[in-house]
N, CA, C and O atoms as a GROMACS GRO file, in nm:
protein
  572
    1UNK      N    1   0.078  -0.116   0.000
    1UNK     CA    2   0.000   0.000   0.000
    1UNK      C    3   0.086   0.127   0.000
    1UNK      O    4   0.039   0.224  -0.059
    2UNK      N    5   0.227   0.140   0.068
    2UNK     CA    6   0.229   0.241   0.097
    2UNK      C    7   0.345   0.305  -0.065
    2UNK      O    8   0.366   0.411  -0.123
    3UNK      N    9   0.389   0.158  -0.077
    3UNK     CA   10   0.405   0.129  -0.231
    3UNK      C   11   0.349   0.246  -0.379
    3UNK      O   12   0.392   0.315  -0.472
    4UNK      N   13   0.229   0.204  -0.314
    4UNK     CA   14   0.105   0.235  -0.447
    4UNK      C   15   0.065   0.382  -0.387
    4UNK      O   16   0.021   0.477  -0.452
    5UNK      N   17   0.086   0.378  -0.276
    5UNK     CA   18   0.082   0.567  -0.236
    5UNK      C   19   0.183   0.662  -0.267
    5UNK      O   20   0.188   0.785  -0.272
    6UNK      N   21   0.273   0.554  -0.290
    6UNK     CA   22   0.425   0.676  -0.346
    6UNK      C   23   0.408   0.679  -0.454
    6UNK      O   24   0.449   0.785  -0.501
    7UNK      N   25   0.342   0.582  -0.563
    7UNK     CA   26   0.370   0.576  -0.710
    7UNK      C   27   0.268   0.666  -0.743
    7UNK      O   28   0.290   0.756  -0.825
    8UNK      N   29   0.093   0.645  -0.658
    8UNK     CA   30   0.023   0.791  -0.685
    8UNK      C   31   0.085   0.913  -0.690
    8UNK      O   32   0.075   0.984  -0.790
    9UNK      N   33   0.172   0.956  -0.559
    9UNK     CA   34   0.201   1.072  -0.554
    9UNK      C   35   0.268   1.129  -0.682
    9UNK      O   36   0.252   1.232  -0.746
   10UNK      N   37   0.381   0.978  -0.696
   10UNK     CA   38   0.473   1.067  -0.813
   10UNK      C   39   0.385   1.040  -0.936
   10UNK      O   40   0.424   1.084  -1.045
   11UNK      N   41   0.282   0.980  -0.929
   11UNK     CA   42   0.252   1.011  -1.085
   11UNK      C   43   0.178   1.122  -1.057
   11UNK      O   44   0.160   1.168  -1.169
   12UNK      N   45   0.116   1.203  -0.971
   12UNK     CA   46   0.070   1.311  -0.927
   12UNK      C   47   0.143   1.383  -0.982
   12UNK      O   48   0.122   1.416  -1.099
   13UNK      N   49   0.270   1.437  -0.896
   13UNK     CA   50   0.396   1.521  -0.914
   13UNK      C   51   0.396   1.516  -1.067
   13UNK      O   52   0.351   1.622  -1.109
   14UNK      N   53   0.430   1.432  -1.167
   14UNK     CA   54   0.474   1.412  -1.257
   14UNK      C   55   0.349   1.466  -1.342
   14UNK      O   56   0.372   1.521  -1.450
   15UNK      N   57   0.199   1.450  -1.290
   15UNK     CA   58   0.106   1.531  -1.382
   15UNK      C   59   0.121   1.636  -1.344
   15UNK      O   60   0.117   1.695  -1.452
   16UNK      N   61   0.143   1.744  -1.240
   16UNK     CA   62   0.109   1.831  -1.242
   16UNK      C   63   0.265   1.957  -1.267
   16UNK      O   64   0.275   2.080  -1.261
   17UNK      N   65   0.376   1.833  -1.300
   17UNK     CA   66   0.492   1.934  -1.367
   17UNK      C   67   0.448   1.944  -1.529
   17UNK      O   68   0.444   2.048  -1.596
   18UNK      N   69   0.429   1.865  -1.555
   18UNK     CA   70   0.346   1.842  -1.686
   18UNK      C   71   0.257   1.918  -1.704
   18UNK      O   72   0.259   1.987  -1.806
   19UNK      N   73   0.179   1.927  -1.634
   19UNK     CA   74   0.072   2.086  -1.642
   19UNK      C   75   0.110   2.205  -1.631
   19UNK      O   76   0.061   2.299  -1.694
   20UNK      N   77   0.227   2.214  -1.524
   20UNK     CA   78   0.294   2.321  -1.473
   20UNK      C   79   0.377   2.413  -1.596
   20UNK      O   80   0.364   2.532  -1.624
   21UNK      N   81   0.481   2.291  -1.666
   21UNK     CA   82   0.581   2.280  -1.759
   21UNK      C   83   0.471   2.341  -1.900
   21UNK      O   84   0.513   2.424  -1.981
   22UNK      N   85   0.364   2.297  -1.906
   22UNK     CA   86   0.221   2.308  -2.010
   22UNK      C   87   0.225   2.486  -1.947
   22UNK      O   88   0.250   2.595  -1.999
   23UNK      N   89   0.204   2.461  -1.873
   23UNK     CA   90   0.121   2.676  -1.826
   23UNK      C   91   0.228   2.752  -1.869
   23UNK      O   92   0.207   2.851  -1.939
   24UNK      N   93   0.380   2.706  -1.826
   24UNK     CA   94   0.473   2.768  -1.826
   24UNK      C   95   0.558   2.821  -1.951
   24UNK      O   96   0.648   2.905  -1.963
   25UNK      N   97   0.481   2.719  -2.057
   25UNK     CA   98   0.519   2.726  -2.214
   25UNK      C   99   0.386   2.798  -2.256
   25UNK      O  100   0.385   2.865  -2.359
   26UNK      N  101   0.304   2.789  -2.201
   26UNK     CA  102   0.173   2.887  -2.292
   26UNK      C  103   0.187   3.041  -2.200
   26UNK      O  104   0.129   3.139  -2.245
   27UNK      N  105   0.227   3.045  -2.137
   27UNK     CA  106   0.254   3.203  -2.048
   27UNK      C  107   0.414   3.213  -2.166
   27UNK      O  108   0.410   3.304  -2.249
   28UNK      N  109   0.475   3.169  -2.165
   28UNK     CA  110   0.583   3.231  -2.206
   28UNK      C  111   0.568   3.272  -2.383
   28UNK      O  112   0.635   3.352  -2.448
   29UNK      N  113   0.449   3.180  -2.426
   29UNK     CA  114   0.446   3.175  -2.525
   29UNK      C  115   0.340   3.346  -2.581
   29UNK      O  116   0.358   3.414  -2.682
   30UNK      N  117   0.246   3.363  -2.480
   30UNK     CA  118   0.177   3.487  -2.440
   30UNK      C  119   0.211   3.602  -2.437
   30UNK      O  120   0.175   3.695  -2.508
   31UNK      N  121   0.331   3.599  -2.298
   31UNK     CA  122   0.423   3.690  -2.328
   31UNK      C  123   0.492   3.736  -2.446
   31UNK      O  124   0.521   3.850  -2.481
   32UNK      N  125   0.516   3.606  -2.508
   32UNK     CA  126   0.636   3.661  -2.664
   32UNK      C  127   0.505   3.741  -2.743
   32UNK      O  128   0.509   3.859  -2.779
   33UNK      N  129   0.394   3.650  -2.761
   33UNK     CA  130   0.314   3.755  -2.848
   33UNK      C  131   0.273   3.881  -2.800
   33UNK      O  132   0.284   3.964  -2.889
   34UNK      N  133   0.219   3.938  -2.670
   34UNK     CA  134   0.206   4.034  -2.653
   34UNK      C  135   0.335   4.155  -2.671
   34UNK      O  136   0.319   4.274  -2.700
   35UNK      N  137   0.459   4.086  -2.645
   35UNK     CA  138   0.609   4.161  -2.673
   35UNK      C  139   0.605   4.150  -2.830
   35UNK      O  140   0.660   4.247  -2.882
   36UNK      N  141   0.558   4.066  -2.915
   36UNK     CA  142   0.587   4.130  -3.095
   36UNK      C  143   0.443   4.184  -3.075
   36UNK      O  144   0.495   4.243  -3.170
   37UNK      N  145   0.358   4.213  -3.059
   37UNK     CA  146   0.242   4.264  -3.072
   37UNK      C  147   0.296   4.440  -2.997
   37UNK      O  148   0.316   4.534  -3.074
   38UNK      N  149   0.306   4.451  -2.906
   38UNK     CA  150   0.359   4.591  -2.876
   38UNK      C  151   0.488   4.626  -2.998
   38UNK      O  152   0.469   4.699  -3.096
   39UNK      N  153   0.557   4.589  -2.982
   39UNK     CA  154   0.704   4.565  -3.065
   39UNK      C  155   0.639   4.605  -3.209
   39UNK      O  156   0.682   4.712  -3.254
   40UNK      N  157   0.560   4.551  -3.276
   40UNK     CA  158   0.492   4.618  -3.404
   40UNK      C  159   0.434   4.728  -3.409
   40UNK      O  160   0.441   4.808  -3.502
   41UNK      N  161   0.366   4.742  -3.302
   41UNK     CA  162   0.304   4.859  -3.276
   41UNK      C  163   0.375   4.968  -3.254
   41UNK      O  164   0.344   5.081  -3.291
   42UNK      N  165   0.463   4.940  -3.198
   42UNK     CA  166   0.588   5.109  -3.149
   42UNK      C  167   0.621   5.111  -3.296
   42UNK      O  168   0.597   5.204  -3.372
   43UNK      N  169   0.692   4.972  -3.333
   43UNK     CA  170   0.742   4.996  -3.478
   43UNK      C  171   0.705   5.051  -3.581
   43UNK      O  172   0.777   5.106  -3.665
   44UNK      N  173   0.562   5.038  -3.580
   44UNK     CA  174   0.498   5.096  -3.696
   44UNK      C  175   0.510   5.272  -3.630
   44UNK      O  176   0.589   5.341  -3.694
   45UNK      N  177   0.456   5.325  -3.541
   45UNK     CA  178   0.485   5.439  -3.522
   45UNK      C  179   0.592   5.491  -3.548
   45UNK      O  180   0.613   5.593  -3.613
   46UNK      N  181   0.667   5.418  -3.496
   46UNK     CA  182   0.827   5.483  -3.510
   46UNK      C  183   0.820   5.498  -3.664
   46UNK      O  184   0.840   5.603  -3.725
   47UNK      N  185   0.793   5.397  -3.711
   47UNK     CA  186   0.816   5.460  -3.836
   47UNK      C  187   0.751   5.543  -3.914
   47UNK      O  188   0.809   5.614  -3.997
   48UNK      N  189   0.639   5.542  -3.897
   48UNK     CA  190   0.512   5.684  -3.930
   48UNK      C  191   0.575   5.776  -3.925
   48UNK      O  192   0.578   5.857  -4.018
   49UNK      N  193   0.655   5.793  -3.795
   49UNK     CA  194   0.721   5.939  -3.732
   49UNK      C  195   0.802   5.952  -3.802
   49UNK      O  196   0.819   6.067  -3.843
   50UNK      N  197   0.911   5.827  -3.862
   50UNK     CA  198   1.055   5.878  -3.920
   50UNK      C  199   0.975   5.885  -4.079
   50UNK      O  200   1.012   5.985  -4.140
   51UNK      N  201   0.909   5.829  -4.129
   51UNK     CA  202   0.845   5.848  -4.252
   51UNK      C  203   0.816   6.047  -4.269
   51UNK      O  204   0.867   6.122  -4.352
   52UNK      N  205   0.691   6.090  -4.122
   52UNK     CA  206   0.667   6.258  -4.128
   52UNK      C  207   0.782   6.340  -4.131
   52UNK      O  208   0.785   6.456  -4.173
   53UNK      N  209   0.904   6.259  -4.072
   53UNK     CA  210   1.012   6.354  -4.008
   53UNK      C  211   1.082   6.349  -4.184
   53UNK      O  212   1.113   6.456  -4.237
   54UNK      N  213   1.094   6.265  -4.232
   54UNK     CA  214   1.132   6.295  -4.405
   54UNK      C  215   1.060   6.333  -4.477
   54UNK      O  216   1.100   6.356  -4.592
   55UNK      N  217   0.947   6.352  -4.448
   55UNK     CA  218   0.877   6.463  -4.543
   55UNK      C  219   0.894   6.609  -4.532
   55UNK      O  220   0.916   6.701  -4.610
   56UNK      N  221   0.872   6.592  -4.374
   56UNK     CA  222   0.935   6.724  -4.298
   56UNK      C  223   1.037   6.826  -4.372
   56UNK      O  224   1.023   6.940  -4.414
   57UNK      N  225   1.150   6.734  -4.370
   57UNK     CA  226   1.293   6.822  -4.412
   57UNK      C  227   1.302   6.836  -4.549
   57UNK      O  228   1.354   6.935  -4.600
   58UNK      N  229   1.226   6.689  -4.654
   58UNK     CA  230   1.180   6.708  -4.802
   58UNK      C  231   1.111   6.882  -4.783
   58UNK      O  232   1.174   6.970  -4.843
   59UNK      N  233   1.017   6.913  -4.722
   59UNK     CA  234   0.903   7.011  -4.722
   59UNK      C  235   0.978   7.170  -4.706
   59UNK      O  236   0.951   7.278  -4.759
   60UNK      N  237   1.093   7.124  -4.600
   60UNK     CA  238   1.169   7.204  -4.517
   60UNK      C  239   1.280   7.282  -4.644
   60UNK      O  240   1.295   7.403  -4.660
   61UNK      N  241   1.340   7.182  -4.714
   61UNK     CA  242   1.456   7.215  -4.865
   61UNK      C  243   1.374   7.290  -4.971
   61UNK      O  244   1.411   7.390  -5.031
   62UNK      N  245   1.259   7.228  -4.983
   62UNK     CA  246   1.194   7.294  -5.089
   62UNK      C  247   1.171   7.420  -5.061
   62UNK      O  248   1.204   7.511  -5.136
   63UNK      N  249   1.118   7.434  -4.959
   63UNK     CA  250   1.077   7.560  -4.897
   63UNK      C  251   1.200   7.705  -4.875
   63UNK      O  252   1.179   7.826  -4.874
   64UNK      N  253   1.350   7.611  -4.858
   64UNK     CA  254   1.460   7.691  -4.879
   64UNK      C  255   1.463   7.714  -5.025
   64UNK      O  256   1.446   7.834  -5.049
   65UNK      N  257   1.475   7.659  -5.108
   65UNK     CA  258   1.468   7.650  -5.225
   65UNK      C  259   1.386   7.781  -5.254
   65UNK      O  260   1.437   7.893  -5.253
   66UNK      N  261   1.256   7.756  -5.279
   66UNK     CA  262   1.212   7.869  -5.281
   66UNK      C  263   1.182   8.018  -5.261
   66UNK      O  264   1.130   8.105  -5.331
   67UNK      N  265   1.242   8.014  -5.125
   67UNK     CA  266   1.281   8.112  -5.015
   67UNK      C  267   1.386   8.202  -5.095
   67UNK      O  268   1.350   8.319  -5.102
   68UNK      N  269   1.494   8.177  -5.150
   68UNK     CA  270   1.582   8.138  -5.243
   68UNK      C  271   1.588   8.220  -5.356
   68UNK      O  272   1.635   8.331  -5.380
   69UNK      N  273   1.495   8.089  -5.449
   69UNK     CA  274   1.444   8.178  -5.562
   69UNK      C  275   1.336   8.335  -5.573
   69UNK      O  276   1.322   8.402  -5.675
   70UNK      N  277   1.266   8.364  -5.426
   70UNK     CA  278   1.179   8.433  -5.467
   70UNK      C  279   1.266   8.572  -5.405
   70UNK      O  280   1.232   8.689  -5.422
   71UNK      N  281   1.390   8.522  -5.326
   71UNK     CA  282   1.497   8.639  -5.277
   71UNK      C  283   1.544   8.682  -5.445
   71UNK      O  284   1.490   8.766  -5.517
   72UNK      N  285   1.619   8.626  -5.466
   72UNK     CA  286   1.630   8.684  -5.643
   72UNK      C  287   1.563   8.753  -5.737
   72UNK      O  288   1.602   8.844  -5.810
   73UNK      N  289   1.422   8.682  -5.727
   73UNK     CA  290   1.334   8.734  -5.794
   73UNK      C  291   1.281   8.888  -5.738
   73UNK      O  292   1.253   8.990  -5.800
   74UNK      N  293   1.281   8.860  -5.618
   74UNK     CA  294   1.221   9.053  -5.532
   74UNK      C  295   1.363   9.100  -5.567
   74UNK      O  296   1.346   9.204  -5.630
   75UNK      N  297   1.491   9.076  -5.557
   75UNK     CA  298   1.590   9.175  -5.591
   75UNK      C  299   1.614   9.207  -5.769
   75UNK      O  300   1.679   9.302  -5.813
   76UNK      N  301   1.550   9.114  -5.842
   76UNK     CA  302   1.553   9.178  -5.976
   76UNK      C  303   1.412   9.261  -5.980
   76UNK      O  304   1.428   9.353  -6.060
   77UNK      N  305   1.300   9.263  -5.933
   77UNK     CA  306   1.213   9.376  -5.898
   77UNK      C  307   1.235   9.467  -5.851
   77UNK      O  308   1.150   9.554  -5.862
   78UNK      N  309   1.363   9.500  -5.772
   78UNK     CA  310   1.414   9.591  -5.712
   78UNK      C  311   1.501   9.683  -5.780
   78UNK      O  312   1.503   9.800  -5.743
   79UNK      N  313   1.595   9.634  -5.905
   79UNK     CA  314   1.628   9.685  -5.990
   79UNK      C  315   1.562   9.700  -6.098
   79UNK      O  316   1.620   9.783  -6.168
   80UNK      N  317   1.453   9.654  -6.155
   80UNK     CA  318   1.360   9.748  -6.249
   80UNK      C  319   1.278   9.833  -6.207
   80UNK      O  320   1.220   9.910  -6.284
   81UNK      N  321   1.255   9.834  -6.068
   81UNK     CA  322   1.182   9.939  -6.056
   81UNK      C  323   1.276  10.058  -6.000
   81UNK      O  324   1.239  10.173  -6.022
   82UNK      N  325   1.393  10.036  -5.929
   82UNK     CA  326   1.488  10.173  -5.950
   82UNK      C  327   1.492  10.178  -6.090
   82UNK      O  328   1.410  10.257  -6.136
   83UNK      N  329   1.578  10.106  -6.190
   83UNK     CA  330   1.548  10.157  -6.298
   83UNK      C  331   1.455  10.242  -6.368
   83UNK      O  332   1.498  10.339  -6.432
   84UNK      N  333   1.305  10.208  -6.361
   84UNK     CA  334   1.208  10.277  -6.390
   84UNK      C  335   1.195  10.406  -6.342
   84UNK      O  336   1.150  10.508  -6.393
   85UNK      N  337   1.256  10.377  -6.207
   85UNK     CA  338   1.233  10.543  -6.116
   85UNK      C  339   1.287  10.610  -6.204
   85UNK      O  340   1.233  10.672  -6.296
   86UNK      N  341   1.425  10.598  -6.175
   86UNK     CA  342   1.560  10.689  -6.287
   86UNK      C  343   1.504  10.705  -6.425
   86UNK      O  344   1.528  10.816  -6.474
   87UNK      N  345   1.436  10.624  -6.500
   87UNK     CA  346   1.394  10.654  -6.598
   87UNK      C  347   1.273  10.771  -6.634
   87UNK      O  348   1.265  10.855  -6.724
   88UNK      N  349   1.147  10.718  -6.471
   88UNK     CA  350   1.091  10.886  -6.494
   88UNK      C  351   1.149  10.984  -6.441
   88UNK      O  352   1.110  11.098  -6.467
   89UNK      N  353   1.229  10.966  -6.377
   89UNK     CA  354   1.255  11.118  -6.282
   89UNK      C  355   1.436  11.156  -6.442
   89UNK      O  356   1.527  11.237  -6.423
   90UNK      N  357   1.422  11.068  -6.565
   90UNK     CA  358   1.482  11.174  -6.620
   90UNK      C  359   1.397  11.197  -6.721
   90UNK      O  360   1.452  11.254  -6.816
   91UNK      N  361   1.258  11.169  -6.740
   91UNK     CA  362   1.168  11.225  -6.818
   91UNK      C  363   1.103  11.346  -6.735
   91UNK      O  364   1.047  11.444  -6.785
   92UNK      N  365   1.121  11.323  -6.608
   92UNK     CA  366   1.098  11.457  -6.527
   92UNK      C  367   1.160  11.605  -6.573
   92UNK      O  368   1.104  11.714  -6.583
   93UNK      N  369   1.291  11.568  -6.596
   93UNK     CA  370   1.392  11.637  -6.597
   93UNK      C  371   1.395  11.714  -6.780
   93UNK      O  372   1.417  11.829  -6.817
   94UNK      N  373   1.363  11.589  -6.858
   94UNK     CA  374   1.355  11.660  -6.983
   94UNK      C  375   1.248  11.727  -6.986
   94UNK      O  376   1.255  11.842  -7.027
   95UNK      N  377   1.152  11.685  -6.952
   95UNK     CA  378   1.023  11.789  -6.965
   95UNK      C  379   1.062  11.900  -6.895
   95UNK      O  380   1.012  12.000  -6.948
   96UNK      N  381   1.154  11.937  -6.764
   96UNK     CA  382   1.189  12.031  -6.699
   96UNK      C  383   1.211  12.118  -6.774
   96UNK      O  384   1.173  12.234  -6.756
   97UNK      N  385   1.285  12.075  -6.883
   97UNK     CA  386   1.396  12.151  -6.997
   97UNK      C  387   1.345  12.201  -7.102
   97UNK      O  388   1.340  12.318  -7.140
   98UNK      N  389   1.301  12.088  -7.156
   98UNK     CA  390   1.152  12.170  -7.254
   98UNK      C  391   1.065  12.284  -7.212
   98UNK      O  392   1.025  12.393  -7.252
   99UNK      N  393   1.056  12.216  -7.130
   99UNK     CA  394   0.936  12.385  -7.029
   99UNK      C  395   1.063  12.493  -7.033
   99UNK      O  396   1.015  12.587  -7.097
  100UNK      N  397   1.188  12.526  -7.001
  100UNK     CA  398   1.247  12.624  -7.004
  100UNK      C  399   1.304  12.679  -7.135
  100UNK      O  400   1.306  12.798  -7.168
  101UNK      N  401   1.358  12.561  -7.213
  101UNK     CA  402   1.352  12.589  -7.384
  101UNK      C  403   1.264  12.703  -7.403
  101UNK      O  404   1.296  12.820  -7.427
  102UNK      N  405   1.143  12.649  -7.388
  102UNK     CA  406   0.991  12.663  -7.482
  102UNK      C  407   0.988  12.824  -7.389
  102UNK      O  408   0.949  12.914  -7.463
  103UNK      N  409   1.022  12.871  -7.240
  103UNK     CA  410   1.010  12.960  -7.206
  103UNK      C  411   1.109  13.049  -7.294
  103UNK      O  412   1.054  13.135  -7.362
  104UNK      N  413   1.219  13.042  -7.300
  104UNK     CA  414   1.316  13.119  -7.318
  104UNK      C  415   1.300  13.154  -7.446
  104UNK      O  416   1.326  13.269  -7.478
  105UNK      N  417   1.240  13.031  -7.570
  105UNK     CA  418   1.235  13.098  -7.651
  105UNK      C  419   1.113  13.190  -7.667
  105UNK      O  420   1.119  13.289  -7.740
  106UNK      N  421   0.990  13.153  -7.592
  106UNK     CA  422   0.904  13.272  -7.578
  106UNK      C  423   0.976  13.444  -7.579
  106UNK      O  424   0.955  13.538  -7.656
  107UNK      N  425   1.062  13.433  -7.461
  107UNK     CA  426   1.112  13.494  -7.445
  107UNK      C  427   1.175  13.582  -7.557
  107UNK      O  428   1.159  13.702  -7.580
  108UNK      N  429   1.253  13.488  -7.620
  108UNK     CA  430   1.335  13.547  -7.712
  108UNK      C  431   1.217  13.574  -7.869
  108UNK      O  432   1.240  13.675  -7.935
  109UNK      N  433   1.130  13.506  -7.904
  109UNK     CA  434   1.006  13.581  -7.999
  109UNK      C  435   0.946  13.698  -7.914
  109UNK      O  436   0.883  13.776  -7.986
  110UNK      N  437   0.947  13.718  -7.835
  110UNK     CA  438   0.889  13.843  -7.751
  110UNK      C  439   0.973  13.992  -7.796
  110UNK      O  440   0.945  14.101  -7.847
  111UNK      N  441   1.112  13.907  -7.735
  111UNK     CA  442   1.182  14.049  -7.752
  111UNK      C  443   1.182  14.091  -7.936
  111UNK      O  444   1.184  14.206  -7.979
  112UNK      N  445   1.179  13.978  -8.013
  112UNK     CA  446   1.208  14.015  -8.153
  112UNK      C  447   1.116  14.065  -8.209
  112UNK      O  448   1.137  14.152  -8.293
  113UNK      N  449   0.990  14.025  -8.178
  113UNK     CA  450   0.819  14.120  -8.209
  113UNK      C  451   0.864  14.254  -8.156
  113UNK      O  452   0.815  14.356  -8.206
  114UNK      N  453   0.956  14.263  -8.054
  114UNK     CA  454   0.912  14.392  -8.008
  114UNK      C  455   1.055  14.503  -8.072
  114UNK      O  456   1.049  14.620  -8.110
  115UNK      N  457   1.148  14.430  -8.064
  115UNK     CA  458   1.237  14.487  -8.196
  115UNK      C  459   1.186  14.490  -8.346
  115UNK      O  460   1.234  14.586  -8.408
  116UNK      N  461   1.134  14.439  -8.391
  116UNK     CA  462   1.063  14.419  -8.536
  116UNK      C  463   0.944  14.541  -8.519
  116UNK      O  464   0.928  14.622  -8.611
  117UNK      N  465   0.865  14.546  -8.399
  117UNK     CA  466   0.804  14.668  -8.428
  117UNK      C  467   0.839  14.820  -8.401
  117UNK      O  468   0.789  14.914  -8.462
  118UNK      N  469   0.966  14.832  -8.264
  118UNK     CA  470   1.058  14.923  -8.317
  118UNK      C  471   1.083  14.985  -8.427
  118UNK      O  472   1.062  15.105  -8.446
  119UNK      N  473   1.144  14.880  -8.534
  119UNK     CA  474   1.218  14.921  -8.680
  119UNK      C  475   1.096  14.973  -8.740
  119UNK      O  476   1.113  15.075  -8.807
  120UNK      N  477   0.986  14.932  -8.734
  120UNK     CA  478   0.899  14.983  -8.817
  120UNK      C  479   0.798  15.133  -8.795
  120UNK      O  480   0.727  15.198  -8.872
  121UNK      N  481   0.823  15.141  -8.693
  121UNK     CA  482   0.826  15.318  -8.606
  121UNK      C  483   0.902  15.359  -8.611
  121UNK      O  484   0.902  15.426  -8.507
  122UNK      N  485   1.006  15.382  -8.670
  122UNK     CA  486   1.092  15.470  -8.678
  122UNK      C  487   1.246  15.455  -8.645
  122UNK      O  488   1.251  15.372  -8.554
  123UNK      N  489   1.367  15.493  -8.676
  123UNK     CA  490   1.502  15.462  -8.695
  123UNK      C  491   1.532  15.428  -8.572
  123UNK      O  492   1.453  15.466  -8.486
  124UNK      N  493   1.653  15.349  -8.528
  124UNK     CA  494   1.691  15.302  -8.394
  124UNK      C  495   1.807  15.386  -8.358
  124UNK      O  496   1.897  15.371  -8.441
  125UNK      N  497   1.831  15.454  -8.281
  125UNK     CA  498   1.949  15.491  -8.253
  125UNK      C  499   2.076  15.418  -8.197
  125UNK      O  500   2.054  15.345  -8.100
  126UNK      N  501   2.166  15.424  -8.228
  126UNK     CA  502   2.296  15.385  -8.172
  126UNK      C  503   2.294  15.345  -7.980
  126UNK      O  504   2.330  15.245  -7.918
  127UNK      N  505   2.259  15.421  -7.956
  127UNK     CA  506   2.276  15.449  -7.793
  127UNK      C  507   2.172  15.367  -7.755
  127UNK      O  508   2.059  15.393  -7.795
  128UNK      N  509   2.192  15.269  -7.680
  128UNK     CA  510   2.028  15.199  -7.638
  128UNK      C  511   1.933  15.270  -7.502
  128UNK      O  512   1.818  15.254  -7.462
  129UNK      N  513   2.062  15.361  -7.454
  129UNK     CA  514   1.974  15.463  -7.346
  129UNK      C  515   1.895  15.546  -7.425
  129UNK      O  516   1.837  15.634  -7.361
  130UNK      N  517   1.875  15.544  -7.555
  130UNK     CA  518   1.801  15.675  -7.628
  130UNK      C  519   1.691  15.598  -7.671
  130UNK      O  520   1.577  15.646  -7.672
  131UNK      N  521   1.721  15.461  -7.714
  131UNK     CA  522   1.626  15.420  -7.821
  131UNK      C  523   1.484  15.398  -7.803
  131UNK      O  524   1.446  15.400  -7.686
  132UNK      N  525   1.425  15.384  -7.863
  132UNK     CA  526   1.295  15.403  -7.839
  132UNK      C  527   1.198  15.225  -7.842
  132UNK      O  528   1.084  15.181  -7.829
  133UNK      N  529   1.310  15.187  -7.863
  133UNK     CA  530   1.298  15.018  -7.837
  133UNK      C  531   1.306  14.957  -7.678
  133UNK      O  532   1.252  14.862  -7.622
  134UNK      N  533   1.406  15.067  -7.636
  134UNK     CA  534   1.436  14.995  -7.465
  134UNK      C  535   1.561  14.891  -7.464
  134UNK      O  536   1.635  14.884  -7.562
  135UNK      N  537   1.578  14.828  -7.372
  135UNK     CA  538   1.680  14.758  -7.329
  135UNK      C  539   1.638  14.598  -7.382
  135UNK      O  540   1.541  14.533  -7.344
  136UNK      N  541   1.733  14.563  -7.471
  136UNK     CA  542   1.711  14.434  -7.504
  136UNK      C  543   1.688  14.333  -7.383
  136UNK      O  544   1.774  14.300  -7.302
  137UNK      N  545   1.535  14.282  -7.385
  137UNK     CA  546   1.547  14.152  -7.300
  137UNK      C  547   1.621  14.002  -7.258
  137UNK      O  548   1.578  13.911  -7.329
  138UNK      N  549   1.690  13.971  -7.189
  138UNK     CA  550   1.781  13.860  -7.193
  138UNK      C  551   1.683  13.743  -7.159
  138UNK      O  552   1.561  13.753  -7.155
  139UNK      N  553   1.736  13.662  -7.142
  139UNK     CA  554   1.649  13.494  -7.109
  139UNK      C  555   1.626  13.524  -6.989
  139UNK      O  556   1.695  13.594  -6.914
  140UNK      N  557   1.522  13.467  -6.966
  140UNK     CA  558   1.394  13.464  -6.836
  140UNK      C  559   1.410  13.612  -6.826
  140UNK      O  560   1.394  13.609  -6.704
  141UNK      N  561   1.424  13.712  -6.844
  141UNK     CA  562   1.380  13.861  -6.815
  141UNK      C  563   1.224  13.872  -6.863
  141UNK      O  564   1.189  13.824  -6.971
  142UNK      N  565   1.149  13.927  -6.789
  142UNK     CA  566   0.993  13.956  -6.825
  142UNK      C  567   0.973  14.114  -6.881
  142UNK      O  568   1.069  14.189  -6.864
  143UNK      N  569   0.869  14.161  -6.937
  143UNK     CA  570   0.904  14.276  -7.014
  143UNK      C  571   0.814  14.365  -6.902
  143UNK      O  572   0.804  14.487  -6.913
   0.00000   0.00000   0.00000
């Protein structure tokens, strides 16, 4: 009997390492999946993130790039439109000139109407303090 009570026990023992050894391979086996199951999951983020973070700096170059080109482009706007300035302010300037031309020669048909009708009243004398014409007008002088 006491025989057949030891051989229960150990076949006891022996089922329940067997069960034990059984839990201890399906827990470990649990664990591994929940560790690649997280483990994919970070992974995939991580890489989402490093995927945004290269679009990022793709987004970031272009954007220098452009930054870039549109600096060039406002500084050649910057020289046609000084250019342009300089260009009216010397159409300013000729018209300035024309307007004083166009005065002076007023000027100078003024004084010659008025010498031309002199001569035709009568002789001019030598002396221009005598004459009966007056003092020749010079440029911009008004009569």
């Amino acid at each position: 009997m006491l025989a057949r009570l030891i051989r229960d026990h150990t076949q006891k023992q022996q089922n329940v390492r067997k069960h034990n050894e059984q839990l201890r391979k399906e827990a470990v086996q649990a664990v591994n999946d929940v560790s690649d199951s997280l483990a994919e999951s970070l992974n995939a983020r991580v890489a989402s993130i490093f995927q945004t973070q290269r679009e990022i700096e793709a987004e970031a170059r272009k954007l220098a790039t452009q930054t870039t080109k549109l600096t060039k482009q406002t500084k050649q706007w910057t020289g046609m439109i000084d250019g342009l300035s300089a260009a009216l302010k010397e159409l300013g300037d000729v018209q300035n000139w024309a307007e004083v031309i166009e005065r002076d020669m007023r000027d100078v048909v003024m004084t010659l109407e008025y010498v031309h009708k002199g001569t035709m009243t009568g002789p001019i004398d030598e002396d221009p303090s005598t004459s009966s014409v007056g003092p020749v007008l010079g440029a911009g002088d008004s009569i």
